[in-house]
N, CA, C and O atoms as a Tripos MOL2 file, in Angstrom:
@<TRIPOS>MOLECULE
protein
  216   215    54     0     0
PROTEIN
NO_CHARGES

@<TRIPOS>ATOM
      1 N          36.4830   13.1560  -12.0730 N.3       1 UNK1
      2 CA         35.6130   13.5910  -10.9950 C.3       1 UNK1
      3 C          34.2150   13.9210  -11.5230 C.2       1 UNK1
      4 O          33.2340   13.5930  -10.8540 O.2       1 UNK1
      5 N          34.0940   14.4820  -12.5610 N.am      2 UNK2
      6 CA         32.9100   15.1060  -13.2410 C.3       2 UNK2
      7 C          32.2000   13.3700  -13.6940 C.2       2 UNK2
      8 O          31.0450   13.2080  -13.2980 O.2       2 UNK2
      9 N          32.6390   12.5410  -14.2220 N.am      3 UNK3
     10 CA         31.8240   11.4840  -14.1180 C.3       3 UNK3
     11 C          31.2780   10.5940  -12.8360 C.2       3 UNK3
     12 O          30.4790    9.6700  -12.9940 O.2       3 UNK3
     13 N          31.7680   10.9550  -11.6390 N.am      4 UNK4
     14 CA         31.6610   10.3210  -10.5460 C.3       4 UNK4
     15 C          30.7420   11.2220  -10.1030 C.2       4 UNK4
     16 O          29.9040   10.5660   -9.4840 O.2       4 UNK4
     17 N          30.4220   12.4930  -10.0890 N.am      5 UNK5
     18 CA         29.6500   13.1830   -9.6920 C.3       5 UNK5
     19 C          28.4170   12.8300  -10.6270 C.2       5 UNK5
     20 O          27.3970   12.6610   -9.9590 O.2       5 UNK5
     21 N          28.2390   12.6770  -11.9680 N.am      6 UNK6
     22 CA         27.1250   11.9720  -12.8260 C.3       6 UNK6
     23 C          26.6060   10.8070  -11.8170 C.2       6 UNK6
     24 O          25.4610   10.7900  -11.3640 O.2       6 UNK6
     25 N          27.2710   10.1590  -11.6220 N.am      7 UNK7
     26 CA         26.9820    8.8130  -11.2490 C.3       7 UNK7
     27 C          26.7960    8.5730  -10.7750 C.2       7 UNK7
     28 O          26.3740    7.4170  -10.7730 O.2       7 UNK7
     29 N          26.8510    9.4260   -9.5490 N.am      8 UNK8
     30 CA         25.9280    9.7300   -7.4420 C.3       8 UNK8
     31 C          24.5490   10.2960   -8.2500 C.2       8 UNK8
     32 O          23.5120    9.6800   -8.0040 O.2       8 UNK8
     33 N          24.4680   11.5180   -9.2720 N.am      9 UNK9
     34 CA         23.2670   11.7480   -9.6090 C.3       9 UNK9
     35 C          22.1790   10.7920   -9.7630 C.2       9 UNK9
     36 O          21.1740   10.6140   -9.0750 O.2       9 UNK9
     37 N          22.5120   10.3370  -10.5960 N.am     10 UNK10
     38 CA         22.2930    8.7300  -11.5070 C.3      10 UNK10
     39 C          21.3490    8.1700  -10.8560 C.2      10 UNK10
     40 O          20.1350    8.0090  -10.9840 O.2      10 UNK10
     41 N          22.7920    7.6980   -9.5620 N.am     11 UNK11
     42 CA         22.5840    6.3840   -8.4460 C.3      11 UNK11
     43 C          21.1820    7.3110   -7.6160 C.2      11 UNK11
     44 O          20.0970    6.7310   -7.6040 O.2      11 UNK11
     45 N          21.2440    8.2360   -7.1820 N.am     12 UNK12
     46 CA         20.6690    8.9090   -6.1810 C.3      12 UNK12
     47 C          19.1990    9.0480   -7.0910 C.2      12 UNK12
     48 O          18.3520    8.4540   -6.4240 O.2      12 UNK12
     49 N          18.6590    9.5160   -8.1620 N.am     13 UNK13
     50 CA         17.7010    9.6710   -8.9450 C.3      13 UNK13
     51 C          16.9580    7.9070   -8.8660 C.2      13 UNK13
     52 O          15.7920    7.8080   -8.4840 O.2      13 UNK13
     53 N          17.4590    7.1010   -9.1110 N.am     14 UNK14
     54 CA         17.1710    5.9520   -9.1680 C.3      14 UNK14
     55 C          16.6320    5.3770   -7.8680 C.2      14 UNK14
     56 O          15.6540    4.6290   -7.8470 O.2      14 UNK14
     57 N          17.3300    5.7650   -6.7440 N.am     15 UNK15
     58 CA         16.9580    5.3120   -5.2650 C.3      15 UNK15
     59 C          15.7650    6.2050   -4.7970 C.2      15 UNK15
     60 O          15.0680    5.6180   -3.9690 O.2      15 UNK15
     61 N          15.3450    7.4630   -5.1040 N.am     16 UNK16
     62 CA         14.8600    8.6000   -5.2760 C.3      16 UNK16
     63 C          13.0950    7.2760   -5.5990 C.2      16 UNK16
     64 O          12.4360    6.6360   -4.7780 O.2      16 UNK16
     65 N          12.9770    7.3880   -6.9170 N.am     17 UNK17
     66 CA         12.1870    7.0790   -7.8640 C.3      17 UNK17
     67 C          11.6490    5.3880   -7.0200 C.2      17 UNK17
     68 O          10.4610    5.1200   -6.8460 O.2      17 UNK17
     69 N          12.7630    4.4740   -6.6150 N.am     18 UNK18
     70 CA         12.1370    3.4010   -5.9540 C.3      18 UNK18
     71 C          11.8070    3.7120   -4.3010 C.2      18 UNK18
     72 O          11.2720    3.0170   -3.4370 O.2      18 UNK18
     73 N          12.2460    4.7610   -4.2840 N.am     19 UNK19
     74 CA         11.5960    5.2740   -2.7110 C.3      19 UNK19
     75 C           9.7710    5.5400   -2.6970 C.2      19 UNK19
     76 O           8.9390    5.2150   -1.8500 O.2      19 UNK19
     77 N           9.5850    6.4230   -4.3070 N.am     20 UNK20
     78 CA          8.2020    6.9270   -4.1150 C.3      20 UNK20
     79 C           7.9600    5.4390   -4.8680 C.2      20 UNK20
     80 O           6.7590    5.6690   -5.0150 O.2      20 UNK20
     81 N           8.0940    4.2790   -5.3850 N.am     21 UNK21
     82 CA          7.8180    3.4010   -6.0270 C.3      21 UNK21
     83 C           7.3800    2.5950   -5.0610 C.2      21 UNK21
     84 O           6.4110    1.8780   -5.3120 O.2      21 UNK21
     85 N           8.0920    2.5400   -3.5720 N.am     22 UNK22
     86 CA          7.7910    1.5190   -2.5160 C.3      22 UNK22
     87 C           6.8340    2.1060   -1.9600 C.2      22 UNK22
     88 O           6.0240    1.2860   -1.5290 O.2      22 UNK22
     89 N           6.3630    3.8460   -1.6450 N.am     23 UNK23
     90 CA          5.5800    4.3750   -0.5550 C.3      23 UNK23
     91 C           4.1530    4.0360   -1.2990 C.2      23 UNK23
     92 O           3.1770    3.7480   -0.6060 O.2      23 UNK23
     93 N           4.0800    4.0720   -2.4810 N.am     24 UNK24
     94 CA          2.9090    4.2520   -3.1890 C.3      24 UNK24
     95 C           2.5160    2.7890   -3.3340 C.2      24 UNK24
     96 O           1.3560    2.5450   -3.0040 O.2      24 UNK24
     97 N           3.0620    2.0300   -3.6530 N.am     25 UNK25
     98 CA          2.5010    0.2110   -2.7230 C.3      25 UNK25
     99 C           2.5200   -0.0360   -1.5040 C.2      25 UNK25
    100 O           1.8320   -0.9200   -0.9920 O.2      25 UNK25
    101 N           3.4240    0.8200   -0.7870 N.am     26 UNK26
    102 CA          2.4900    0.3090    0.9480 C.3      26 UNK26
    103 C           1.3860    1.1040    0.9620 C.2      26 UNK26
    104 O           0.2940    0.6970    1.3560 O.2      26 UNK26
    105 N           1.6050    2.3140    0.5240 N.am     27 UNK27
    106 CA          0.1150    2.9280    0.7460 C.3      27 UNK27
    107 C          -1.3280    2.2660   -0.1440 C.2      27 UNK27
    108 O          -2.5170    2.4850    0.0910 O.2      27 UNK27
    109 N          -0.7880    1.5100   -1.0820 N.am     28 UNK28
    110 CA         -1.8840    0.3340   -1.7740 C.3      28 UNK28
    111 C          -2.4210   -0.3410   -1.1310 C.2      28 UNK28
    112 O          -3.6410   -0.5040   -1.1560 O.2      28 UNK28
    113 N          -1.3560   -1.0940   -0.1390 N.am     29 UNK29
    114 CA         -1.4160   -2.1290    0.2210 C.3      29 UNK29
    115 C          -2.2210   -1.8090    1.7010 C.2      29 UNK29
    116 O          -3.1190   -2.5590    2.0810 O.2      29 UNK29
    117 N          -1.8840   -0.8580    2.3280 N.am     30 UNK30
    118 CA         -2.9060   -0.0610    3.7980 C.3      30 UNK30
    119 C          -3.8220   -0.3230    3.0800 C.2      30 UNK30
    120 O          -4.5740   -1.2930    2.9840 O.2      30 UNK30
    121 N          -3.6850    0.9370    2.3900 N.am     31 UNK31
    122 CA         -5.3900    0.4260    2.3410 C.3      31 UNK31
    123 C          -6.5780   -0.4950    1.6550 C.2      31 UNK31
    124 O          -7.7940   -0.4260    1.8370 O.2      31 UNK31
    125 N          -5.8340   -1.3600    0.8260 N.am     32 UNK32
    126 CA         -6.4450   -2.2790    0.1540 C.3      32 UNK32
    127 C          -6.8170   -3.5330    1.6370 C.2      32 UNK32
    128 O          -7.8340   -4.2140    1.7680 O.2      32 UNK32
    129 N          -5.7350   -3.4850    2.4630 N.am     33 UNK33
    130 CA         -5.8180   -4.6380    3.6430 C.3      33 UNK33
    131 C          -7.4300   -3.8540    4.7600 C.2      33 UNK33
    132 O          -8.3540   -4.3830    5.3760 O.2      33 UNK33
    133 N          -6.9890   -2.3450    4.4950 N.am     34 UNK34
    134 CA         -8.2980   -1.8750    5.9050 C.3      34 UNK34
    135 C          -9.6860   -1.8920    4.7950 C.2      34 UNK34
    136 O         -10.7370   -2.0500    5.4170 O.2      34 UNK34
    137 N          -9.8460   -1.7740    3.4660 N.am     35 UNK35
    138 CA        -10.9500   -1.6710    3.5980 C.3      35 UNK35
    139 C         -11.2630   -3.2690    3.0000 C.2      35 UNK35
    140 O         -12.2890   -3.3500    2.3240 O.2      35 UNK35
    141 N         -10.5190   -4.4700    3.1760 N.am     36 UNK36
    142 CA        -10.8810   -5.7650    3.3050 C.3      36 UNK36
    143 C         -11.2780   -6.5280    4.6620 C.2      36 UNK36
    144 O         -11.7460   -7.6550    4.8280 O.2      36 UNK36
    145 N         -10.9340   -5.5420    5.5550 N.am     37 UNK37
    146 CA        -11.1690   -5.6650    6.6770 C.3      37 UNK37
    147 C         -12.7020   -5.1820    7.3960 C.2      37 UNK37
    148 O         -13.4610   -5.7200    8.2020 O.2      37 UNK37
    149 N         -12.7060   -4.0180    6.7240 N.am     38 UNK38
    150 CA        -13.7680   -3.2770    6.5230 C.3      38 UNK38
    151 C         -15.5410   -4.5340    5.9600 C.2      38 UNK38
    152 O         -16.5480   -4.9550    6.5280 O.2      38 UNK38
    153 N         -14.8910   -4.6190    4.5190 N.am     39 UNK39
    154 CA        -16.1780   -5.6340    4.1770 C.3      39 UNK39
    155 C         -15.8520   -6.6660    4.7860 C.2      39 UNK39
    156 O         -17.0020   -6.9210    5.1450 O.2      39 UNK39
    157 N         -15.2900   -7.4480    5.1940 N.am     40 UNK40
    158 CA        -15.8340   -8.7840    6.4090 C.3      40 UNK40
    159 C         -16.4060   -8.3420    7.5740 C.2      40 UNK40
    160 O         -17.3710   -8.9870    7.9830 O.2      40 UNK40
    161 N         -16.0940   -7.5390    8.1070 N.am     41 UNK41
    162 CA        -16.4720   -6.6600    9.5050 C.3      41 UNK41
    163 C         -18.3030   -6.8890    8.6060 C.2      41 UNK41
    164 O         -19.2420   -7.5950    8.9740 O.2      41 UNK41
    165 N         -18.2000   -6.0350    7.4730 N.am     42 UNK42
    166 CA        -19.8710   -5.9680    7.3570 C.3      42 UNK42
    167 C         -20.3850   -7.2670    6.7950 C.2      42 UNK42
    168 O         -21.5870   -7.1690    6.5490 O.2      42 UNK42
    169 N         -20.0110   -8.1500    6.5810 N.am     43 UNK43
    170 CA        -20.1520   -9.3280    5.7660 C.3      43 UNK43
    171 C         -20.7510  -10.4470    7.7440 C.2      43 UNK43
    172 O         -21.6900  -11.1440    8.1250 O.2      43 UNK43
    173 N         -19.8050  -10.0540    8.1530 N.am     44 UNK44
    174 CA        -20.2710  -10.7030    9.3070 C.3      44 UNK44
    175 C         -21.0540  -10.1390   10.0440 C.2      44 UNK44
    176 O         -21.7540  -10.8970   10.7160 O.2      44 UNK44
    177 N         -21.2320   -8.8800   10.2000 N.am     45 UNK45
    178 CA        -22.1040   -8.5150   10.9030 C.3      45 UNK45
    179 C         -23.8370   -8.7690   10.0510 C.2      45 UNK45
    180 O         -24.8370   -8.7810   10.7680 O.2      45 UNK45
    181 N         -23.9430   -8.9220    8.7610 N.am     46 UNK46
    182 CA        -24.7350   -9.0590    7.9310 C.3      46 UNK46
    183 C         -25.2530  -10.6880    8.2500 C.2      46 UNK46
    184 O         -26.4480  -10.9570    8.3710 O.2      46 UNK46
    185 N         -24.1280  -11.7510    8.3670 N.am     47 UNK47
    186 CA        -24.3370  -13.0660    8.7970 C.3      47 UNK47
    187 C         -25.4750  -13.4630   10.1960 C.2      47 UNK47
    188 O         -26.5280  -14.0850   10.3360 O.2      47 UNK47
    189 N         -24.3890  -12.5700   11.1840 N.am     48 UNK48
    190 CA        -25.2620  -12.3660   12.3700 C.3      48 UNK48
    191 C         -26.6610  -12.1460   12.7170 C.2      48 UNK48
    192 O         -27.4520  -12.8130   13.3840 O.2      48 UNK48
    193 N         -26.7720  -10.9290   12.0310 N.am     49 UNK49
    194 CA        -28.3600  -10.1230   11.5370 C.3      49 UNK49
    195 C         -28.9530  -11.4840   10.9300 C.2      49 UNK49
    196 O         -29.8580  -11.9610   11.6140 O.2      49 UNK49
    197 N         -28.7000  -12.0140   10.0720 N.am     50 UNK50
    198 CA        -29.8060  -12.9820    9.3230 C.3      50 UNK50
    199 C         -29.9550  -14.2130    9.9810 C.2      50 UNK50
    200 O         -30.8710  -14.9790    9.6830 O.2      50 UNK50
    201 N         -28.9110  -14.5320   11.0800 N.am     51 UNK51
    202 CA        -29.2350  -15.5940   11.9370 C.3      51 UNK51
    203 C         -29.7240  -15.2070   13.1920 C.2      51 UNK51
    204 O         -29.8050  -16.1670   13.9580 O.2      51 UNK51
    205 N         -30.0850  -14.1160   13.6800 N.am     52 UNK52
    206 CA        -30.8070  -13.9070   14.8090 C.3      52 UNK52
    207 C         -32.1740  -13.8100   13.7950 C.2      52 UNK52
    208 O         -32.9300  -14.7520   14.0310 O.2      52 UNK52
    209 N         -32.5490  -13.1370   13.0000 N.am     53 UNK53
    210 CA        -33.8910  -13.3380   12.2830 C.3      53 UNK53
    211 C         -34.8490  -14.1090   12.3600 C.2      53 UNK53
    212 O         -36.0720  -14.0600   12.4900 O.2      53 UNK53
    213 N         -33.3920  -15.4370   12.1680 N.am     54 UNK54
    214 CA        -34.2810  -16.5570   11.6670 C.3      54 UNK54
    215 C         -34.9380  -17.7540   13.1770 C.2      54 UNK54
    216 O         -35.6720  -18.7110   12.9320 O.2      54 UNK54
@<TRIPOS>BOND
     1     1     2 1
     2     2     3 1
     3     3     4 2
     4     3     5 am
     5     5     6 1
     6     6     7 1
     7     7     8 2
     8     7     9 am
     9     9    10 1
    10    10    11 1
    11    11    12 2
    12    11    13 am
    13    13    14 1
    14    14    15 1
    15    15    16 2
    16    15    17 am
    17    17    18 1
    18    18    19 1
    19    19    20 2
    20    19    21 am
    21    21    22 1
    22    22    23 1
    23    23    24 2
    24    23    25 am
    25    25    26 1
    26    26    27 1
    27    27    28 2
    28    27    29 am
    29    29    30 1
    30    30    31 1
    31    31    32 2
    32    31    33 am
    33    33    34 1
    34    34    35 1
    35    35    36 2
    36    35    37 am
    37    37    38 1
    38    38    39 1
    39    39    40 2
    40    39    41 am
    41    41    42 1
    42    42    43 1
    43    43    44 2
    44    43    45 am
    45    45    46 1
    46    46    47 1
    47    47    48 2
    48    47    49 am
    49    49    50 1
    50    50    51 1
    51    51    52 2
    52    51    53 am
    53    53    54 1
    54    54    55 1
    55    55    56 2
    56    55    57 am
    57    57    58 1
    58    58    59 1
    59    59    60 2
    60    59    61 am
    61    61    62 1
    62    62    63 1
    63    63    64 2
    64    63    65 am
    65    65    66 1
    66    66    67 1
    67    67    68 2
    68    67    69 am
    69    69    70 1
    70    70    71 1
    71    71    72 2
    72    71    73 am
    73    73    74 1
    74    74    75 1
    75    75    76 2
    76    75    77 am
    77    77    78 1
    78    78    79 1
    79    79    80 2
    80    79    81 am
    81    81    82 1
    82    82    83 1
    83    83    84 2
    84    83    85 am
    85    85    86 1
    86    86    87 1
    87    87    88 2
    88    87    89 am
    89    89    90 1
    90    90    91 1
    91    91    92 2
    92    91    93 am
    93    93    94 1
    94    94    95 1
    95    95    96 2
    96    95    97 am
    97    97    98 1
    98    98    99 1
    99    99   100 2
   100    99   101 am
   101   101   102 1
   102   102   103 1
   103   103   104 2
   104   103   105 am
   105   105   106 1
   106   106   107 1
   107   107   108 2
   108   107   109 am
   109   109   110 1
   110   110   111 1
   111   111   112 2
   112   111   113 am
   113   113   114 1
   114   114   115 1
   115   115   116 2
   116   115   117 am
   117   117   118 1
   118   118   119 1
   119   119   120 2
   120   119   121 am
   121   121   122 1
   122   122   123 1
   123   123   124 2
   124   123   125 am
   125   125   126 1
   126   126   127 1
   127   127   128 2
   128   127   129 am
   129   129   130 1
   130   130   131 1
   131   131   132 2
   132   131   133 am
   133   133   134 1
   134   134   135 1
   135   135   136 2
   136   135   137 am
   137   137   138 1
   138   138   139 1
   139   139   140 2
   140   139   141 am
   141   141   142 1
   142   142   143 1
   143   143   144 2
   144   143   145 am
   145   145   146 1
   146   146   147 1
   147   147   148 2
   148   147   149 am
   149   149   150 1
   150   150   151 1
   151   151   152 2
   152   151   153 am
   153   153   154 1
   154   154   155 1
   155   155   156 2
   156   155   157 am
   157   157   158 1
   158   158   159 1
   159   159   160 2
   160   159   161 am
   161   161   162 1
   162   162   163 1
   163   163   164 2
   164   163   165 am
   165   165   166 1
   166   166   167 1
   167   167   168 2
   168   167   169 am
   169   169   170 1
   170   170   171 1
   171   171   172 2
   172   171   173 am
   173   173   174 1
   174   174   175 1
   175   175   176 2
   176   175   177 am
   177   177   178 1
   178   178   179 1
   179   179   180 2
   180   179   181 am
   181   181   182 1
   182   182   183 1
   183   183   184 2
   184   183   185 am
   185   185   186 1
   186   186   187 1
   187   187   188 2
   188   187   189 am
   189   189   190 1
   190   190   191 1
   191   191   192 2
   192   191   193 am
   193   193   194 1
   194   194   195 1
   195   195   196 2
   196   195   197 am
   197   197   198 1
   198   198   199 1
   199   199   200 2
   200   199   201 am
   201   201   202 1
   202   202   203 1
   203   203   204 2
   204   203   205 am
   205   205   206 1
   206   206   207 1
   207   207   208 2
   208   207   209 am
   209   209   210 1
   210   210   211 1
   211   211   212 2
   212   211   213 am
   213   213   214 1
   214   214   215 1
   215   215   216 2
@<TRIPOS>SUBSTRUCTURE
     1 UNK1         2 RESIDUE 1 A UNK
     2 UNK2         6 RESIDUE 1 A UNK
     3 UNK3        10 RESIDUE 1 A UNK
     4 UNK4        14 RESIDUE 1 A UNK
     5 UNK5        18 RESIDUE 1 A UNK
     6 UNK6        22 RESIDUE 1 A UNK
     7 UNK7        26 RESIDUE 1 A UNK
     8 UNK8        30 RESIDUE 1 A UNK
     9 UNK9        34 RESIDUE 1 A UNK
    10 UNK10       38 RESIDUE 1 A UNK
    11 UNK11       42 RESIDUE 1 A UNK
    12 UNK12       46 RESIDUE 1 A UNK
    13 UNK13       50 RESIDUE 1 A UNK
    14 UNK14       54 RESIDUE 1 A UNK
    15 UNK15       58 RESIDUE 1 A UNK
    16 UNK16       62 RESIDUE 1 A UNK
    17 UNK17       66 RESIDUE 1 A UNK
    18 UNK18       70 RESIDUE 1 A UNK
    19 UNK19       74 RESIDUE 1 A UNK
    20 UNK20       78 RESIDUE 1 A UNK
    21 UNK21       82 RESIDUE 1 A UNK
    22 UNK22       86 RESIDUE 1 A UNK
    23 UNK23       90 RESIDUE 1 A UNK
    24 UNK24       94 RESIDUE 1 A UNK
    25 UNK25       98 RESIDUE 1 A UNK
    26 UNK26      102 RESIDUE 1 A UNK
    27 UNK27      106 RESIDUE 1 A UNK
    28 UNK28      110 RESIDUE 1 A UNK
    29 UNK29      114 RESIDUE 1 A UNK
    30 UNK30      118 RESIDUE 1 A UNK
    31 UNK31      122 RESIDUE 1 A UNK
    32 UNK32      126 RESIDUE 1 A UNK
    33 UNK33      130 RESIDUE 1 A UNK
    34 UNK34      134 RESIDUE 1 A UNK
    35 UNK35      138 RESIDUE 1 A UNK
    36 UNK36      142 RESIDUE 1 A UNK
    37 UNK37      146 RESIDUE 1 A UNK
    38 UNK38      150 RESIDUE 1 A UNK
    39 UNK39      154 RESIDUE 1 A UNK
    40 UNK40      158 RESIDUE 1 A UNK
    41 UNK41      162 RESIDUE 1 A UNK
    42 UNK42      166 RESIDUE 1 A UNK
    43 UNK43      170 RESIDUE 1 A UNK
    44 UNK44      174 RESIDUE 1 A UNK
    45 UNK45      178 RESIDUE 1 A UNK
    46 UNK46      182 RESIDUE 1 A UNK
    47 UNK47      186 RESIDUE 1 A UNK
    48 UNK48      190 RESIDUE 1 A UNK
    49 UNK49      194 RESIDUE 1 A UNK
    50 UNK50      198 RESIDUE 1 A UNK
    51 UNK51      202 RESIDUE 1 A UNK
    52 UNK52      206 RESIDUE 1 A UNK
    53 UNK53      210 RESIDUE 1 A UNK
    54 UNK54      214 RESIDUE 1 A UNK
């Protein structure tokens, strides 16, 4: 019993560790996608501006 109880630890520490392993790449991934979203938003609005200019 005392090794089966190790071994939920174990298992549970491990699922634990790829839980904050997955939150901390979606949270990469938010926000790496909004602020790419971000510079085209200004990239085009920058396009715009230089073709009404002209």
């Amino acid at each position: 019993m005392n090794n089966f109880i190790l071994f939920l630890n174990t298992f549970f520490s491990y699922i634990l560790v790829m839980i904050v392993v997955a939150v901390v790449a979606g949270t990469g991934m938010f926000i790496g996608i909004k602020m790419r979203k971000s510079k085209d938003a200004k990239a085009e609005a920058a396009e715009e501006e230089a073709a009404a200019e002209e």
